[in-house]
C-alpha positions as CSV (number, residue, x, y, z in Angstrom):
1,X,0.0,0.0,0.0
2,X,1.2,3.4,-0.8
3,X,-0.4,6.7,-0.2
4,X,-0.6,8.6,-3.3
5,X,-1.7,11.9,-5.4
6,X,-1.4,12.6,-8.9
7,X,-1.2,16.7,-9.7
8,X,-3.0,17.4,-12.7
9,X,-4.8,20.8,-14.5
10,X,-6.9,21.6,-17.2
11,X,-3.9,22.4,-19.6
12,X,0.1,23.1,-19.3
13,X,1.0,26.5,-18.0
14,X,-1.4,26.3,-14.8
15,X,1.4,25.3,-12.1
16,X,1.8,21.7,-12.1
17,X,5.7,20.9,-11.7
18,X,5.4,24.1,-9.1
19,X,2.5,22.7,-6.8
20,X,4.3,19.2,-7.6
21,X,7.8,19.7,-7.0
22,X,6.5,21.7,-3.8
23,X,4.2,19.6,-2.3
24,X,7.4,16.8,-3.0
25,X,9.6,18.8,-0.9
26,X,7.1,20.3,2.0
27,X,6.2,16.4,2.9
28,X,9.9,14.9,2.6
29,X,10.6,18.4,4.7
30,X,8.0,16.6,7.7
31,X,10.4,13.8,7.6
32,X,8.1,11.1,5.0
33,X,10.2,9.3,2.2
34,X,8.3,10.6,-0.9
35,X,8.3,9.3,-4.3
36,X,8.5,11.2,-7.0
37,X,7.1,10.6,-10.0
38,X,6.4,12.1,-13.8
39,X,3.7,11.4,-16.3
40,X,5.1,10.9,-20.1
41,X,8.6,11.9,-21.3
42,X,9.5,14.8,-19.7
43,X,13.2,14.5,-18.2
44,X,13.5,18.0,-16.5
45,X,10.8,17.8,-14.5
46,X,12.3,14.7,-12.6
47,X,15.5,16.4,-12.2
48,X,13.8,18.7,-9.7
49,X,11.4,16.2,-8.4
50,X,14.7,14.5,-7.2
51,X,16.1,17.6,-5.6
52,X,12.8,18.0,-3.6
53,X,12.8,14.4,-2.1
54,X,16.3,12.9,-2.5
55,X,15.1,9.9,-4.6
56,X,15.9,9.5,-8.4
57,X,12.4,11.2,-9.9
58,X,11.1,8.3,-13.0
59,X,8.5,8.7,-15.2
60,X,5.3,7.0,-16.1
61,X,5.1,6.7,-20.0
62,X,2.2,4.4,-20.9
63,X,3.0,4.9,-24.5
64,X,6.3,4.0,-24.4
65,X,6.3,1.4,-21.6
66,X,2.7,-0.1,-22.3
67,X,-0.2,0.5,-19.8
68,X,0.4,-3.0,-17.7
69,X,4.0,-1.6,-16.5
70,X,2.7,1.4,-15.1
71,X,2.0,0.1,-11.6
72,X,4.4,-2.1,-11.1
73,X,7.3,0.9,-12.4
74,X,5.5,3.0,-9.8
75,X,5.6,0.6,-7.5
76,X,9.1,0.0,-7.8
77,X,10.3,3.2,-7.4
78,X,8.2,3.7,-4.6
79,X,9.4,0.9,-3.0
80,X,9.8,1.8,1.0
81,X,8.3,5.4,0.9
82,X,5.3,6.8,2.7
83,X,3.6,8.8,0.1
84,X,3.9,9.5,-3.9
85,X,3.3,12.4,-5.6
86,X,2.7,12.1,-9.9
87,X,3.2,15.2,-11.7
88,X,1.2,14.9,-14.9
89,X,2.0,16.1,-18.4
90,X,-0.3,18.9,-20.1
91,X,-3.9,18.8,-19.3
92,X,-5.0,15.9,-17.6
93,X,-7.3,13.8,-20.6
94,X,-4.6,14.9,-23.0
95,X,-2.5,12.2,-24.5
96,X,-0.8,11.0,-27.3
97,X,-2.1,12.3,-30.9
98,X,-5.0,10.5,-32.0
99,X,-4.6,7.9,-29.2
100,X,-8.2,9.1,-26.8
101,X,-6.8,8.7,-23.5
102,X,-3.4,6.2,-23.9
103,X,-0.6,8.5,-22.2
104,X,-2.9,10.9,-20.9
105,X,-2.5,11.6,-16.9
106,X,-6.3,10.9,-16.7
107,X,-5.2,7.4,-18.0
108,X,-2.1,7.1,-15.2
109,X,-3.9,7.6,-12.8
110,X,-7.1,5.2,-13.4
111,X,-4.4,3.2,-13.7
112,X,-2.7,3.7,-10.3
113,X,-6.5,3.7,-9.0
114,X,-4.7,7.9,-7.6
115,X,-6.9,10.5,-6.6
116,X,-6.6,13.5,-8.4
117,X,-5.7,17.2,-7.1
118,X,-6.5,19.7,-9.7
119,X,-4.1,22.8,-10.0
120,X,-6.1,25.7,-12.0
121,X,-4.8,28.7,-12.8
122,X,-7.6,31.2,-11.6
123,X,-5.7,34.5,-12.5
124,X,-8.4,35.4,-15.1
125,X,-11.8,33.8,-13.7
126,X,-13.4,34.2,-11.0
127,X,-17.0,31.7,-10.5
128,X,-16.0,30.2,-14.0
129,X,-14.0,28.5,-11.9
130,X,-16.6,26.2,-10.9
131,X,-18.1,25.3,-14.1
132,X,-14.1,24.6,-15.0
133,X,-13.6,21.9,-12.2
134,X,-17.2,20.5,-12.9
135,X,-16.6,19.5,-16.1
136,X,-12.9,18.0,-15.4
137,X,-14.7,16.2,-12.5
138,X,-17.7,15.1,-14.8
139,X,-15.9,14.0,-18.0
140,X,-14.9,10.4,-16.9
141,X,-16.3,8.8,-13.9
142,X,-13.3,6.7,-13.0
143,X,-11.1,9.6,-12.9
144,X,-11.3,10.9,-9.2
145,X,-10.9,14.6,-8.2
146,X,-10.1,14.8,-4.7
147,X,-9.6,18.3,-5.0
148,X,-8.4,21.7,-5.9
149,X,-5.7,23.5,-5.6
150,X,-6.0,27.5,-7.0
151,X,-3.2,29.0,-8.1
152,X,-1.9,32.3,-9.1
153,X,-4.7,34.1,-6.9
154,X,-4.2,37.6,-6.8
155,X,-6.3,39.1,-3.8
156,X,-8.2,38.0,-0.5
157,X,-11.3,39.1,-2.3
158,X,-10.7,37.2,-5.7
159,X,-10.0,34.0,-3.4
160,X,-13.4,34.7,-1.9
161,X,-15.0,34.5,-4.8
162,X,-13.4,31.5,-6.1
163,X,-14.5,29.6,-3.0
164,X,-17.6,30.6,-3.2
165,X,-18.4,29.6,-6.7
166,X,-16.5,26.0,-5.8
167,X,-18.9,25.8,-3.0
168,X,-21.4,24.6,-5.2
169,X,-19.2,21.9,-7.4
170,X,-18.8,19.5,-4.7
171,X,-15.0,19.5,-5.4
172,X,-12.8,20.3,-2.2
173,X,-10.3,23.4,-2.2
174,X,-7.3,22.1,-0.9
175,X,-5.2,25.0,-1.0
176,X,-5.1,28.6,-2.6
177,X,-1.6,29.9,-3.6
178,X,-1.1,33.6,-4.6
179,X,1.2,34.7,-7.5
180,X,4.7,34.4,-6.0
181,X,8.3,35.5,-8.3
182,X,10.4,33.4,-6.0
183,X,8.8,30.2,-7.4
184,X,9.5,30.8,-10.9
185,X,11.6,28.1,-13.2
186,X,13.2,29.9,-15.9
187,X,12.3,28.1,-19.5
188,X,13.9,28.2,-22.8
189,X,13.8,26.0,-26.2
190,X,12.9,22.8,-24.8
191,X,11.1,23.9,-21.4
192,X,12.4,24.6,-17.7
193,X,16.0,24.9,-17.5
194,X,17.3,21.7,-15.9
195,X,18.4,21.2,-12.1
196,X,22.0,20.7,-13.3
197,X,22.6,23.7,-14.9
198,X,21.3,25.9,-12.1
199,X,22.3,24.5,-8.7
200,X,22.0,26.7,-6.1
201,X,19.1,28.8,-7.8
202,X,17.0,25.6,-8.5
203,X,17.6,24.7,-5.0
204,X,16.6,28.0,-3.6
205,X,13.8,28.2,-6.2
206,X,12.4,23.8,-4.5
207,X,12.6,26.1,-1.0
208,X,10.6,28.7,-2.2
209,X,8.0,26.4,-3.4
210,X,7.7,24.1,-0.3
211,X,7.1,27.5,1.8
212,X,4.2,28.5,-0.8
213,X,2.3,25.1,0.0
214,X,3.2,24.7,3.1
215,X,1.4,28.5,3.6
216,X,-0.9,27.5,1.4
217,X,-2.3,24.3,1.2
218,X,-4.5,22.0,3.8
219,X,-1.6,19.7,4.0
220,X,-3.3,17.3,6.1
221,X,-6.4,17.3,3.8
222,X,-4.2,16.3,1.3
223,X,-2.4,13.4,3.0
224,X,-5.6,11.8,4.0
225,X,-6.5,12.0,0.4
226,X,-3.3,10.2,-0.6
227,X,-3.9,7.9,2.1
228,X,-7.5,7.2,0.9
229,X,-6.2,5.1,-2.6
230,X,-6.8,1.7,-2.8
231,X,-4.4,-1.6,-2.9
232,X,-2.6,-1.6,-6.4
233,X,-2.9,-5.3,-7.5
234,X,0.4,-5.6,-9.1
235,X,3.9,-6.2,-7.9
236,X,7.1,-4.1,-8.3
237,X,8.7,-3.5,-11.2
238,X,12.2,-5.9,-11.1
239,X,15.4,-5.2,-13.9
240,X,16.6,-9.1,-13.5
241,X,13.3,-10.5,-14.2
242,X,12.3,-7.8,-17.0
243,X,13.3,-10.1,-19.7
244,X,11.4,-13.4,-18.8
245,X,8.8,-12.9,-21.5
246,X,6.6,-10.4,-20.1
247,X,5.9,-11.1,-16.4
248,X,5.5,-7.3,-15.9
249,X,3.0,-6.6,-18.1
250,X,5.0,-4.7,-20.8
251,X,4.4,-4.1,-24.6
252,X,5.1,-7.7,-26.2
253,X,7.5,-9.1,-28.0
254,X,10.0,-10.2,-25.5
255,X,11.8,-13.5,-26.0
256,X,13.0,-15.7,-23.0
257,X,15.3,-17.4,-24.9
258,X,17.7,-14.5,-25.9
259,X,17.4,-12.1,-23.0
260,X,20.2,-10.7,-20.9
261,X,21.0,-13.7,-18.9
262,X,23.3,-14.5,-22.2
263,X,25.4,-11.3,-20.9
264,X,25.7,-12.7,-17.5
265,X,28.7,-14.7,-18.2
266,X,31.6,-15.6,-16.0
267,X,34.8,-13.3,-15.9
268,X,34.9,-9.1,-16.0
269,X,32.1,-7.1,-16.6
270,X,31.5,-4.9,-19.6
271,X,32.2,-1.6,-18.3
272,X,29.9,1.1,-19.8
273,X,30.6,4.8,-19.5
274,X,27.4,6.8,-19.5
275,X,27.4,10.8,-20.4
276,X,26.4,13.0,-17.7
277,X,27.2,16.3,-16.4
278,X,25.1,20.0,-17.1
279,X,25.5,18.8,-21.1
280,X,23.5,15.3,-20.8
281,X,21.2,15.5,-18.2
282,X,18.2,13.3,-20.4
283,X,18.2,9.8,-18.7
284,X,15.7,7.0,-17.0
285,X,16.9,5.8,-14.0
286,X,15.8,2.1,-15.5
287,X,18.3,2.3,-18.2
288,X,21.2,2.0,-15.7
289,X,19.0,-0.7,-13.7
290,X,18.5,-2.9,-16.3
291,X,22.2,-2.5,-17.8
292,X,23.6,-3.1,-14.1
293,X,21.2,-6.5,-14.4
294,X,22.1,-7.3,-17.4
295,X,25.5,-7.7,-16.3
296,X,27.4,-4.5,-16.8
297,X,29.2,-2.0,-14.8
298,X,28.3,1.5,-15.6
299,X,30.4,4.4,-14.8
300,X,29.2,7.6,-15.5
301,X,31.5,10.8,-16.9
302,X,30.8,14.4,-17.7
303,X,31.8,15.2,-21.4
304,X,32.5,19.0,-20.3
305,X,34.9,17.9,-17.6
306,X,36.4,14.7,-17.7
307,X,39.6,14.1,-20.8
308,X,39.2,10.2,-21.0
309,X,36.7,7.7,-20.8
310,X,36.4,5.5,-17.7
311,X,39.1,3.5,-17.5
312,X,38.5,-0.7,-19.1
313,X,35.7,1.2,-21.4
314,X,33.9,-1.4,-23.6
315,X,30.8,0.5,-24.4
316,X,29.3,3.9,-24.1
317,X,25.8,5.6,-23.6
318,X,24.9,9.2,-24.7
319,X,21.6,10.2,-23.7
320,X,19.8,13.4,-24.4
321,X,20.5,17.0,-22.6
322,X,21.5,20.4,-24.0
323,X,24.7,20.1,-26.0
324,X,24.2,23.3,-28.0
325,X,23.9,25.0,-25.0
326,X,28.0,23.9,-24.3
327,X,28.8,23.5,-27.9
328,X,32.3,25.5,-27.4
329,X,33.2,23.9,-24.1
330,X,32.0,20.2,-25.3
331,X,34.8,21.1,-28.6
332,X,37.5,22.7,-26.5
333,X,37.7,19.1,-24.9
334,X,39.7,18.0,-27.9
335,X,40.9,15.0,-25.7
336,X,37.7,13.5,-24.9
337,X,36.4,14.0,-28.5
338,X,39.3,12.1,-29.5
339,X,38.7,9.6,-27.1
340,X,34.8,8.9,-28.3
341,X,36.3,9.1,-32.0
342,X,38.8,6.3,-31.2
343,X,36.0,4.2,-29.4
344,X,33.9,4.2,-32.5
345,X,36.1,3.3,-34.7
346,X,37.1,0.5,-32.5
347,X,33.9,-1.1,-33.5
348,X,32.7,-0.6,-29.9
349,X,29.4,-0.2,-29.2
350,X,28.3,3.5,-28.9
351,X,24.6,4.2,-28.3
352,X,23.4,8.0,-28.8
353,X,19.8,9.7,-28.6
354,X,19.5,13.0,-29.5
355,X,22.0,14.8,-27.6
356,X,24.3,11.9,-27.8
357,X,23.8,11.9,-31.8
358,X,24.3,15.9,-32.0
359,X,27.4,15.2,-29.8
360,X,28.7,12.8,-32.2
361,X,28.2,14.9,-35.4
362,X,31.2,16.4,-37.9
363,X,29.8,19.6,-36.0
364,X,27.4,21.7,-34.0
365,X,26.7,25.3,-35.0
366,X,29.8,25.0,-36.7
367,X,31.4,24.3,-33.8
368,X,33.4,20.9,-34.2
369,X,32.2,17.9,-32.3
370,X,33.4,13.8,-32.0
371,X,33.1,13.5,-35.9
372,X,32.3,9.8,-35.9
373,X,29.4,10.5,-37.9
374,X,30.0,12.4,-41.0
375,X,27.1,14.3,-40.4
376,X,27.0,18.7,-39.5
377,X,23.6,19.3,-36.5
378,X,22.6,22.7,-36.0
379,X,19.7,24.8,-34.2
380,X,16.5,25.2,-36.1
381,X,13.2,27.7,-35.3
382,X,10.9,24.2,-35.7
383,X,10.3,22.1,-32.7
384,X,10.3,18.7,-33.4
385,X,8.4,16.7,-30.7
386,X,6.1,13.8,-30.5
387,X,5.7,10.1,-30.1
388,X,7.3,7.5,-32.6
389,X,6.3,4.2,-33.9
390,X,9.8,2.7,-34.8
391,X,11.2,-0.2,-36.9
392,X,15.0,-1.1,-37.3
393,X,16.2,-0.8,-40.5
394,X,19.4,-2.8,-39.9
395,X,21.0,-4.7,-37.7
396,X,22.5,-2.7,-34.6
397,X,24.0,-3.0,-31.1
398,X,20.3,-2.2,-30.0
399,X,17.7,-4.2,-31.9
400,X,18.0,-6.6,-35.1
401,X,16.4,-5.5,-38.0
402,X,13.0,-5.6,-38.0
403,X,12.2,-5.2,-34.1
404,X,9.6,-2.2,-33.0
405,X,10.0,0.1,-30.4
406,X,8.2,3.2,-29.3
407,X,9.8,6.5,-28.6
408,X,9.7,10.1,-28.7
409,X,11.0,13.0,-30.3
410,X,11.7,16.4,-28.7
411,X,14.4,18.7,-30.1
412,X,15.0,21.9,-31.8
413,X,17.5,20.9,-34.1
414,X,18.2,19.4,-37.0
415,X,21.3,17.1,-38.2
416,X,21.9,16.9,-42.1
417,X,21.8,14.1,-43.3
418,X,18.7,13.0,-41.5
419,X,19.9,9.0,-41.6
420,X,23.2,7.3,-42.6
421,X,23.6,4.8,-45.8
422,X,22.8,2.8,-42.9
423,X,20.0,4.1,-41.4
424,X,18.8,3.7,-37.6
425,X,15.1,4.1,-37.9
426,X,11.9,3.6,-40.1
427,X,9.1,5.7,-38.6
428,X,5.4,5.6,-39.8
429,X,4.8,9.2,-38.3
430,X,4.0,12.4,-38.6
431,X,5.0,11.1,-41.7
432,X,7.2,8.0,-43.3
433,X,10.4,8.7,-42.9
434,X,13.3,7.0,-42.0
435,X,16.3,8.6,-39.7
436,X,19.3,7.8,-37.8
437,X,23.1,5.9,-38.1
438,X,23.8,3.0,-37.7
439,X,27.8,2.6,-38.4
440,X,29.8,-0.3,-37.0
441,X,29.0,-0.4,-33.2
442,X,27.4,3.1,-33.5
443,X,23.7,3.5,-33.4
444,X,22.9,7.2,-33.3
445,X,19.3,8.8,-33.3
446,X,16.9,11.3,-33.0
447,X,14.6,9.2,-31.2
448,X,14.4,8.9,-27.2
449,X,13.4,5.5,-25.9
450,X,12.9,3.7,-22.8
451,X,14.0,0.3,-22.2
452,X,11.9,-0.9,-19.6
453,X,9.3,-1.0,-22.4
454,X,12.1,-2.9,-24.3
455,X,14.8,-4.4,-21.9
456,X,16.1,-6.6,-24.8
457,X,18.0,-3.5,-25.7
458,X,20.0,-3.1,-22.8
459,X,20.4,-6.7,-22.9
460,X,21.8,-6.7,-26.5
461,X,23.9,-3.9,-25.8
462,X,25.2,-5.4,-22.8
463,X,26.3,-8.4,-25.1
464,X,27.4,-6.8,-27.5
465,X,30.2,-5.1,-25.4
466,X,30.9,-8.2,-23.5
């Protein structure tokens, strides 16, 4: 059993990483272990979820993962805490494109059997407000509102009105916050600027919004609501068993009979340097599970700081991030450029999404990068985002030709050429396309995916660089 509340609102913009990422840190700040938890893709979001309660935030991607691993990867990575908190993404029935509800928060948290605090924004309404939460309450039955939480209330007067009008919904207020600067995430291309870049203002800025729920908000009300969820009737999410056809409930597909137990064999393990650092902050805290289970030992490095790989390197992991924000200090480490260049050529197996795949272009900006793909990336005005249907074209360190995995795409840039004469990727939308390298041990890509939904890739990689 674990106490729970999913934070939802009508659409994006209303407060919900704010009210989340506060309400996170004002109940670890009473002493509870709190989990924290995202809805879809996001990977910024968790950074400060993780800041708030001291536990690695993970996300809750039904599209990706497949509805029947969402309670058991929620129950995993709440495993020994008091009370979880699930952020959702945009407005709480909206999902992925012409999918109803799969990937919508309203979906999440049906599934998670989660009450549901509403966060509206109330700057510009007043007893609208009431027809507002009666028709989120109304739409599906088995969603359940708990409550509401108004935010961005500007006088003693306006909050009066607003709980008057809710008087009549039937739909609790569980706490009113007013407009307040010090709470404030600064955003850019790709959304709130990440934990890692910011430090000490993102920490100050997790302070500032435990104080405004803890001033704010009926704290108790809302702990009893968490309390008030239901037995899940699933068991934990486990990386060793993941690959045991589909115990878990995940997407499909899995064979028993070439899963990562090959990778378990006797003598050294595969060591496998993942990128981190301010540069490559895009990861899932599963995709180091499973590779750790798979048989591997990962060591993490930061491309703007460290000159060499981690030392017995047979494999390395570039996940997403912000390399065009540190394009010239990422290229004035000649030495580790080298070093990734040398790897690659090696025939070692390199995986790269995104950030990782800008990071090993000819250049970035015009800025030289790795230059194992003879590919030049560069920022564009179009934002590139959604969910993929992929196919492997060829055969790759990650997945034979052939195999389907889901993804996402979220970038404003654009690398040219789009695929390799060996491409990564066959996707069937927005439109057909295919994208990606795939070069030697090298599989590069646009395309973010996560491997719990999959964990024959990390298993495959695993054996590849053992």
């Amino acid at each position: 059993m674990v106490a729970r509340l999913v934070i939802a609102a009508p659409s994006s913009g209303a407060g919900k990483t704010t009210v989340a990422t506060g309400l996170m840190a004002a109940f670890a700040g009473r002493g509870l272990a709190v989990s924290p938890h995202k809805v879809g893709p996001d990977y910024i979001d968790p950074g400060y979820h993780a800041l708030a309660t001291g536990r690695p935030g993970r996300n809750l991607d039904a599209y990706m993962c497949g509805t029947g691993l969402i309670a058991p990867l929620f129950l995993h990575g709440a495993r020994g805490c008091d009370l979880a908190v699930v952020e959702g993404v945009m407005g709480l029935y909206d999902g992925a494109a012409n999918q109803g509800e799969l990937a919508s928060t309203a979906q999440v948290a049906k599934l998670l059997k989660a009450p549901v605090v509403l966060v509206v924004d109330a700057s510009s309404q007043s007893r609208s407000v009431a027809a507002l939460v009666h028709g989120f309450a109304s739409w599906d039955p088995e969603v359940r509102i708990g409550g509401v939480i108004l935010n961005k209330v500007a006088t003693d007067r306006h909050e009066h009105l607003l709980r008057e009008a809710l008087g009549e919904s039937g739909v609790p207020v569980l706490g009113v916050l007013r407009r307040a600067p010090a709470v404030a995430t600064p955003s850019r291309h790709l959304g709130l600027v990440p934990v890692a870049e910011r430090q000490a203002a993102a920490v100050a800025a997790v302070a500032a919004q435990a104080e405004q729920v803890l001033a704010g908000c009926d704290m108790e009300a809302l702990l009893a609501l968490a309390r008030s969820a239901p037995p899940l009737n699933a068991e934990p999410w486990e990386a060793d068993r993941s690959w045991a056809g589909v115990p878990q409930g995940g997407t499909g597909g899995h064979d028993p009979t070439t899963g990562p137990r090959a990778a378990h064999k006797p003598g050294r393990r595969p060591v496998i340097a993942v990128a981190g650092g301010a540069a490559f902050t895009f990861s899932y805290a599963e995709h180091t599970e499973l590779l750790r289970a798979a048989g591997a030992e990962v060591v993490t490095f930061d491309p703007l700081r460290d000159e060499r790989l981690p030392e017995g390197t047979s494999g390395l992991v570039i996940g997403g991030g912000f390399p065009e924000m540190y394009g010239a200090e990422l290229s004035a480490n000649a030495p580790l450029r080298k070093a990734v260049a040398e790897l690659a050529a090696s025939g070692a197996p390199v995986a790269a999404e995104c950030a990782g795949l800008l990071y090993l272009a000819r250049s970035l900006d015009g800025t030289p990068m790795c230059g194992v793909l003879d590919a030049d990336a560069r920022m564009s005005e179009r934002l590139t985002l959604g969910y993929r249907d992929a196919v492997a074209v060829n055969d790759s360190v990650l997945a034979p030709a052939g195999a389907r995995l889901r993804g996402h795409e979220f970038h404003r840039t654009v690398i040219e050429p789009g695929a390799g004469a060996l491409a990564a990727w066959g996707l069937r939308q927005p439109e057909r396309r295919v994208e990606g390298f795939v070069q030697g041990g090298v599989h590069a890509s646009y395309v973010h995916t996560h491997w719990a939904g999959s964990p024959e890739v990390a298993a495959r990689f695993v054996e590849h660089c053992a």
